[in-house]
C-alpha atoms as an extended CHARMM CRD file, in Angstrom:
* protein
*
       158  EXT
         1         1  UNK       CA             17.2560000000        1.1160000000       11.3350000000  PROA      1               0.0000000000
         2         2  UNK       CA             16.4830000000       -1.0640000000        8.4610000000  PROA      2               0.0000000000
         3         3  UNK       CA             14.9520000000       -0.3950000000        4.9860000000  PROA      3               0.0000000000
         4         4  UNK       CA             12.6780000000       -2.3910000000        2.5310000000  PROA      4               0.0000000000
         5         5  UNK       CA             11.2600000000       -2.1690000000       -0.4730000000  PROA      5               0.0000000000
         6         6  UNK       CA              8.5570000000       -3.6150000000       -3.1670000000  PROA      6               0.0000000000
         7         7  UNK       CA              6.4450000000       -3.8230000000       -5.9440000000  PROA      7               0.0000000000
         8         8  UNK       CA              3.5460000000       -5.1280000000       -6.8140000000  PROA      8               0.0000000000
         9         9  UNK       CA              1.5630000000       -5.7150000000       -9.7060000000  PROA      9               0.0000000000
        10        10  UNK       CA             -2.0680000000       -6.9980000000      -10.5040000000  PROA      10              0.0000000000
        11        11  UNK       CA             -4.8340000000       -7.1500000000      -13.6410000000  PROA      11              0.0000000000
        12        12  UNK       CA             -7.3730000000       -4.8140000000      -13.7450000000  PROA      12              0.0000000000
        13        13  UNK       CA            -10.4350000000       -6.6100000000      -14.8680000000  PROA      13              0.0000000000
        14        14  UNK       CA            -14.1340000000       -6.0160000000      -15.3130000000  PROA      14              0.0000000000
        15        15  UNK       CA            -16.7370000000       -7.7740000000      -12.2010000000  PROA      15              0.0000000000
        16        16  UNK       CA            -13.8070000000       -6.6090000000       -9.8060000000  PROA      16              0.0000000000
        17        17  UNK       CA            -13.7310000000       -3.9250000000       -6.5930000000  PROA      17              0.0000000000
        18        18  UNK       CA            -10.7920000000       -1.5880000000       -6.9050000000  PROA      18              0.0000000000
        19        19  UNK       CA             -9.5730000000       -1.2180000000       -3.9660000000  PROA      19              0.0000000000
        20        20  UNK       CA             -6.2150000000        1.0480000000       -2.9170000000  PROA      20              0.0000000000
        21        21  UNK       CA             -5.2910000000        1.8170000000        0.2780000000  PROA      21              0.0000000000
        22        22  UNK       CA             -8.4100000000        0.0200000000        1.7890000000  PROA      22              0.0000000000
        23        23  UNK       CA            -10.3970000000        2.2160000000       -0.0750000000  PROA      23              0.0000000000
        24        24  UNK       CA            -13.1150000000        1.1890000000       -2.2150000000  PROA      24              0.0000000000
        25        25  UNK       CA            -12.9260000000        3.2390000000       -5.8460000000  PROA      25              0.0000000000
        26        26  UNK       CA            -15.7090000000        3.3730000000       -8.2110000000  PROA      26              0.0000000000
        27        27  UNK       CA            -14.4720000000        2.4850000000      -11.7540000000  PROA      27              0.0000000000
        28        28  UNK       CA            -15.0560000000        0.0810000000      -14.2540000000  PROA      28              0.0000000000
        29        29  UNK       CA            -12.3790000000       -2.9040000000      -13.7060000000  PROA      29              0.0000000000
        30        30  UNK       CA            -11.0700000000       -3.8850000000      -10.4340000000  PROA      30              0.0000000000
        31        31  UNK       CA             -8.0320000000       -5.7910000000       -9.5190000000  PROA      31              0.0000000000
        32        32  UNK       CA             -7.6570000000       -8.9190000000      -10.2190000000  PROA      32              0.0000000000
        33        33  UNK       CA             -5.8950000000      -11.5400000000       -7.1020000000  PROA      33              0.0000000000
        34        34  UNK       CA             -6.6730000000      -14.3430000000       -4.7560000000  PROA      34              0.0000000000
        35        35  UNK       CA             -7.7250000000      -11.7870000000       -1.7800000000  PROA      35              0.0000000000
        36        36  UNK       CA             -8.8970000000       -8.3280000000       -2.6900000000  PROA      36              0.0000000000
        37        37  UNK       CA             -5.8920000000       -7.5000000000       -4.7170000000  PROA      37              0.0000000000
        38        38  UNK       CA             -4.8680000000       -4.1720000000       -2.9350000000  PROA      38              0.0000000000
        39        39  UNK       CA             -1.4170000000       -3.2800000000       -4.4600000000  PROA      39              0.0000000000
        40        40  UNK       CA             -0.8280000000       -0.4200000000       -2.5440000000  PROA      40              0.0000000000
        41        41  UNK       CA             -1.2300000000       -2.1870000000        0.7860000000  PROA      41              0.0000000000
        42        42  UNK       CA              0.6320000000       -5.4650000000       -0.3330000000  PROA      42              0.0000000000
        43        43  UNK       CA              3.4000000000       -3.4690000000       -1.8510000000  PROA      43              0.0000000000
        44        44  UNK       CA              4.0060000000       -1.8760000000        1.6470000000  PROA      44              0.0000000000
        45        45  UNK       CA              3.2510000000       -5.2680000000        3.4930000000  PROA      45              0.0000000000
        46        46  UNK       CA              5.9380000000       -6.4030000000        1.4670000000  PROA      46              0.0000000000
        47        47  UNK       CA              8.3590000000       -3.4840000000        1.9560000000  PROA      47              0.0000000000
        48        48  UNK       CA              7.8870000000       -3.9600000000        5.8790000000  PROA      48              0.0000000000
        49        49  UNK       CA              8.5290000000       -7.7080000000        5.6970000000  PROA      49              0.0000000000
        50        50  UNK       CA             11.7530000000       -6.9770000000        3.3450000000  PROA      50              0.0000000000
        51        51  UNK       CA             13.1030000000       -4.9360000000        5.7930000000  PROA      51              0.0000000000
        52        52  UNK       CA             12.3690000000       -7.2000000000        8.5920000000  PROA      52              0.0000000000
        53        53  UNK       CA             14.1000000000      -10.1120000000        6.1640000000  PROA      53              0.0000000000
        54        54  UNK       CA             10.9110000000      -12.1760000000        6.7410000000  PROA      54              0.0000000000
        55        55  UNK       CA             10.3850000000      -13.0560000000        2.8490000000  PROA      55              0.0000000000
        56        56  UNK       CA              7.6800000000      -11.8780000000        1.0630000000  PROA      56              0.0000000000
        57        57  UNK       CA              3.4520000000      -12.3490000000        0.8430000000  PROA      57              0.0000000000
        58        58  UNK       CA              3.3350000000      -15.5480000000       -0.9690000000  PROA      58              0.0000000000
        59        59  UNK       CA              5.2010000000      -16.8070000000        2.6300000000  PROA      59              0.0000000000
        60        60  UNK       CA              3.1060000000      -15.2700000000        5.3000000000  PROA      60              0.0000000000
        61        61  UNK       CA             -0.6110000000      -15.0850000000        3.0080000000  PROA      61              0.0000000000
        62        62  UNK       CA             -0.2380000000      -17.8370000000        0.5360000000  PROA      62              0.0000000000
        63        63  UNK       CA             -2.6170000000      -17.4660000000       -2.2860000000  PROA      63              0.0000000000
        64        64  UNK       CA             -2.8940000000      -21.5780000000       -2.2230000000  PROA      64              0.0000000000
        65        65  UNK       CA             -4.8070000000      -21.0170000000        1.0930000000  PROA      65              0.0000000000
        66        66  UNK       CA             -8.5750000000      -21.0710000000        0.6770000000  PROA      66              0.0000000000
        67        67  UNK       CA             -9.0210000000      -18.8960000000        4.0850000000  PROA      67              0.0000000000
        68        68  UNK       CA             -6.9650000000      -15.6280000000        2.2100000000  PROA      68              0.0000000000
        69        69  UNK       CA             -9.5540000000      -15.7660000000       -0.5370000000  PROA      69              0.0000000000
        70        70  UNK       CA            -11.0060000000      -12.5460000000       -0.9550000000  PROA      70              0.0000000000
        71        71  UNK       CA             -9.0630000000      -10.7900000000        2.2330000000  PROA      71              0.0000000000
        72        72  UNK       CA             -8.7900000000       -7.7400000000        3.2550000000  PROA      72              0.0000000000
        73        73  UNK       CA             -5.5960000000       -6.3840000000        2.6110000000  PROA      73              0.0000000000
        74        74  UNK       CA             -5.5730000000       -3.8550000000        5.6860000000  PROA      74              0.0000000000
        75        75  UNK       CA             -6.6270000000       -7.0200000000        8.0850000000  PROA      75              0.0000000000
        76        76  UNK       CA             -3.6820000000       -9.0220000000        6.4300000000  PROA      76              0.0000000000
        77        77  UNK       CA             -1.2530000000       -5.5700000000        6.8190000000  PROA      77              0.0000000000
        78        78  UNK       CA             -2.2010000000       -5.3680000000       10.5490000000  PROA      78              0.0000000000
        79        79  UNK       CA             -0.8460000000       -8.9350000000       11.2230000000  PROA      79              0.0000000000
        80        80  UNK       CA              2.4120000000       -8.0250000000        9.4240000000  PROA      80              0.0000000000
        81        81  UNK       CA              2.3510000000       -4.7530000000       11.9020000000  PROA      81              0.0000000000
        82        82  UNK       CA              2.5710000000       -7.8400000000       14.5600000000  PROA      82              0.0000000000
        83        83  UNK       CA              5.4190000000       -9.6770000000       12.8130000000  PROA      83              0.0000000000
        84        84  UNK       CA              7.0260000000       -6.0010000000       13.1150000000  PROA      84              0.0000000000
        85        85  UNK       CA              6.5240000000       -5.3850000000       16.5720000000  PROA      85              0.0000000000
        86        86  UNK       CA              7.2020000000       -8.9600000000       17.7170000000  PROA      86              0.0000000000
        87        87  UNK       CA             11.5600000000       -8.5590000000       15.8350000000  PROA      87              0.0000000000
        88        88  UNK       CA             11.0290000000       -4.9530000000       17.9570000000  PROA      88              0.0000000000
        89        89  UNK       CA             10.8770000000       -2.5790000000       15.4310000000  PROA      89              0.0000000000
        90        90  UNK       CA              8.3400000000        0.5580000000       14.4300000000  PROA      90              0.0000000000
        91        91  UNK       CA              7.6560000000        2.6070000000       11.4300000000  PROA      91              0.0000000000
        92        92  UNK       CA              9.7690000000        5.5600000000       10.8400000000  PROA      92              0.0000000000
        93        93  UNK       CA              8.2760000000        6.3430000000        7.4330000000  PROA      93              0.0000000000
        94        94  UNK       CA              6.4660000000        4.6530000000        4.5920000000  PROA      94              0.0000000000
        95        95  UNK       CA              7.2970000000        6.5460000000        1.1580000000  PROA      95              0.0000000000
        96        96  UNK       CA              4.7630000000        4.6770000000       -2.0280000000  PROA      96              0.0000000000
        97        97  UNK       CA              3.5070000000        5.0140000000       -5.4170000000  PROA      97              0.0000000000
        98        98  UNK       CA              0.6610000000        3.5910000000       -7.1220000000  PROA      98              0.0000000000
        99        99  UNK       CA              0.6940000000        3.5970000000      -10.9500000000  PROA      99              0.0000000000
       100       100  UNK       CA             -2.3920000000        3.5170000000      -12.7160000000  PROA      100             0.0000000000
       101       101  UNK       CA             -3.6470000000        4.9550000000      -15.5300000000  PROA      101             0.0000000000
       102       102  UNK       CA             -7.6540000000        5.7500000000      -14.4470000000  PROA      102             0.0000000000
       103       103  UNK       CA             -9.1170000000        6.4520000000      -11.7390000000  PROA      103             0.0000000000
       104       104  UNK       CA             -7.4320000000       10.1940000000      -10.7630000000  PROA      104             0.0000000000
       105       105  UNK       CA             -6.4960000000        8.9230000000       -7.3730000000  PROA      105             0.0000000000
       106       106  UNK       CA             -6.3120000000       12.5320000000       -5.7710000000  PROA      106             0.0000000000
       107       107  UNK       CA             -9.7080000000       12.4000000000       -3.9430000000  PROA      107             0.0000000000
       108       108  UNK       CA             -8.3130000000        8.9370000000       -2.3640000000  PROA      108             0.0000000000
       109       109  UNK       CA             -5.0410000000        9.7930000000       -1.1620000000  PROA      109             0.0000000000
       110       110  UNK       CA             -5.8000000000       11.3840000000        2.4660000000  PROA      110             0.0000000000
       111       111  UNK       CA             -8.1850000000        8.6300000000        3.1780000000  PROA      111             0.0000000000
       112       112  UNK       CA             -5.5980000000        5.9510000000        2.0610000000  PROA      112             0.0000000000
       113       113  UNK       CA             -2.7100000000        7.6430000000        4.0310000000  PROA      113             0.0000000000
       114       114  UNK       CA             -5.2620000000        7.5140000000        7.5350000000  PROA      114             0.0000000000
       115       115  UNK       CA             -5.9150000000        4.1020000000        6.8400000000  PROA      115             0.0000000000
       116       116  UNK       CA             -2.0930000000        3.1050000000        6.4220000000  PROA      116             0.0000000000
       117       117  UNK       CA             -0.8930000000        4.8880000000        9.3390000000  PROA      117             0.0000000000
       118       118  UNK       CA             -3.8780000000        3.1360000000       11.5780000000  PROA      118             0.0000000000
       119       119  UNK       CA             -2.7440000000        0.1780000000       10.6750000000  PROA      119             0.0000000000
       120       120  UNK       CA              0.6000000000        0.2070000000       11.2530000000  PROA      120             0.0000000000
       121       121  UNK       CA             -0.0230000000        2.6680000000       14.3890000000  PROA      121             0.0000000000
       122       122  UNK       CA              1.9090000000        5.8490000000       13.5310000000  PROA      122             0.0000000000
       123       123  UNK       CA              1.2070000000        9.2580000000       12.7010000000  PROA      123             0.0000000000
       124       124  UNK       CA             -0.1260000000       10.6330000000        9.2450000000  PROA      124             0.0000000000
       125       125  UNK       CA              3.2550000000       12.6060000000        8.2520000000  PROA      125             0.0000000000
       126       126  UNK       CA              5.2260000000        9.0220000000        8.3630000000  PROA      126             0.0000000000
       127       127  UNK       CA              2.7010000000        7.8080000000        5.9600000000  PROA      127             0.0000000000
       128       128  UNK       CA              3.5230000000        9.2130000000        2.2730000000  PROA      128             0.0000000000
       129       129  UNK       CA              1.4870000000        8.3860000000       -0.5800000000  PROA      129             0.0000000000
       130       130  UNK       CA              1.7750000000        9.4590000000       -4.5990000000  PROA      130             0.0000000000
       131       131  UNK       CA              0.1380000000        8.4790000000       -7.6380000000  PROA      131             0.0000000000
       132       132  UNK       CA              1.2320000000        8.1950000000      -11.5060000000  PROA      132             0.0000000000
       133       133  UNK       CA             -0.2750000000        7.4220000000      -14.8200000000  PROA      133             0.0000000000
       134       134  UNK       CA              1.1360000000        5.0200000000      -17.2990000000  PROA      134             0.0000000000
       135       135  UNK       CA              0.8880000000        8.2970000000      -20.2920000000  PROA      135             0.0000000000
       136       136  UNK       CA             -0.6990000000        5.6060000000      -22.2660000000  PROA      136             0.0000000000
       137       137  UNK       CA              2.3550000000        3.2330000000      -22.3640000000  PROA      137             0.0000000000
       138       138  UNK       CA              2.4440000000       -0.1390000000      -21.5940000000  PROA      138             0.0000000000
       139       139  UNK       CA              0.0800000000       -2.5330000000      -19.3880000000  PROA      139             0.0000000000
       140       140  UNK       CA             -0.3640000000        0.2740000000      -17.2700000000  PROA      140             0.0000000000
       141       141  UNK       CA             -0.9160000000        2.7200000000      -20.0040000000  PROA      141             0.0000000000
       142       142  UNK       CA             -3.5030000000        0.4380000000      -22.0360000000  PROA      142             0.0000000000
       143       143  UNK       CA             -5.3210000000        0.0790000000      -18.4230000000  PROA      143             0.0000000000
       144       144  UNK       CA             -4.8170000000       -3.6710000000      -18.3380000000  PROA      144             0.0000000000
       145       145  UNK       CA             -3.0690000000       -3.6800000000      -14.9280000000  PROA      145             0.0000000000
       146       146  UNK       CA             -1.9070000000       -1.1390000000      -11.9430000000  PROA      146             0.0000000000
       147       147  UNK       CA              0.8180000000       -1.4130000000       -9.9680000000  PROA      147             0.0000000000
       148       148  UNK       CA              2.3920000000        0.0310000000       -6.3100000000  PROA      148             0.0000000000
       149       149  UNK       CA              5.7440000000        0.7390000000       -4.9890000000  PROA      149             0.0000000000
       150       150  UNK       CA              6.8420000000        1.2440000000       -1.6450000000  PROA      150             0.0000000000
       151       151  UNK       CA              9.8050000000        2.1700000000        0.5680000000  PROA      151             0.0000000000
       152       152  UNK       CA              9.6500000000        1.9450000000        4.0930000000  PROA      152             0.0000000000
       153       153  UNK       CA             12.1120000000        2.5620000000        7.1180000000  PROA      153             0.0000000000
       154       154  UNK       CA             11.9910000000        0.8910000000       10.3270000000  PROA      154             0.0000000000
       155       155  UNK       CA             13.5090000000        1.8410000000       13.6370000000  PROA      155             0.0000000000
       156       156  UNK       CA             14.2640000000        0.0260000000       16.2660000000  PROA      156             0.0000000000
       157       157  UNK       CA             12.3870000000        0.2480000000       19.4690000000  PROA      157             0.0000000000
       158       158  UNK       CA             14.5660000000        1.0520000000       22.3400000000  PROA      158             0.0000000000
């Protein structure tokens, strides 16, 4: 088994989709990145590739390359599901947290959990996902940014 984890933190800003989970969320201010700034999904991307001691995004997705502009974080996740599988592992369980103060995230959650575990090809109950508010404190708190962490386990595949 191995284990990884990550963080990761982006603006919110106005004139941007928000976008958790691969799941579009109407609100005001989006997040702010080179591809569609999903922290959720690149803080578990970059839990995976910790545990797989592959480096992190900037490595694999480089936001200096014109083709990641505006990506899709679940079509970037699926080829880090490949780097996975090629080293032989699997997903025993994803744990993450998104922090943010607005949007209530509740509604989102089930959808964002399906589209994690289709990704990374495992069942729903590996696939754990939680949200916070900032209480009003900090970046987070005064809505100028969000930010995701993750956890994940991998096992080997025998």
């Amino acid at each position: 088994m191995r284990i990884g984890q990550s963080i990761d933190i982006h603006q919110l800003k106005q004139g941007r989709p928000l976008i958790l989970g691969g799941v579009s969320i109407e609100h005001e201010k989006g997040l702010d990145g080179h591809s569609d700034a999903d922290v959720l999904t690149h803080a578990i991307m970059e839990s995976i590739l910790g545990a797989l001691s592959l480096g992190d995004l900037g490595k694999h997705f480089p936001d200096t390359d014109p083709s990641y502009k505006g990506a899709n974080s679940l079509q970037l996740c699926a080829g880090v599901y490949e780097m996975m599988t090629q080293k032989g592992y699997k997903i025993g369980n994803v744990d993450a947290t998104i922090v943010i103060e607005r949007p209530k995230l509740a509604p989102y959650i089930e959808q964002m959990r399906n589209n994690i575990a289709q990704i990374l090809h495992c069942r729903l109950d590996q696939i754990s996902i939680k949200a916070t508010r900032g209480e009003k404190m900090g970046f987070i708190g005064h809505e100028e940014g969000a930010a995701a962490f993750s956890v994940c386990l991998l096992e080997e595949v025998k």
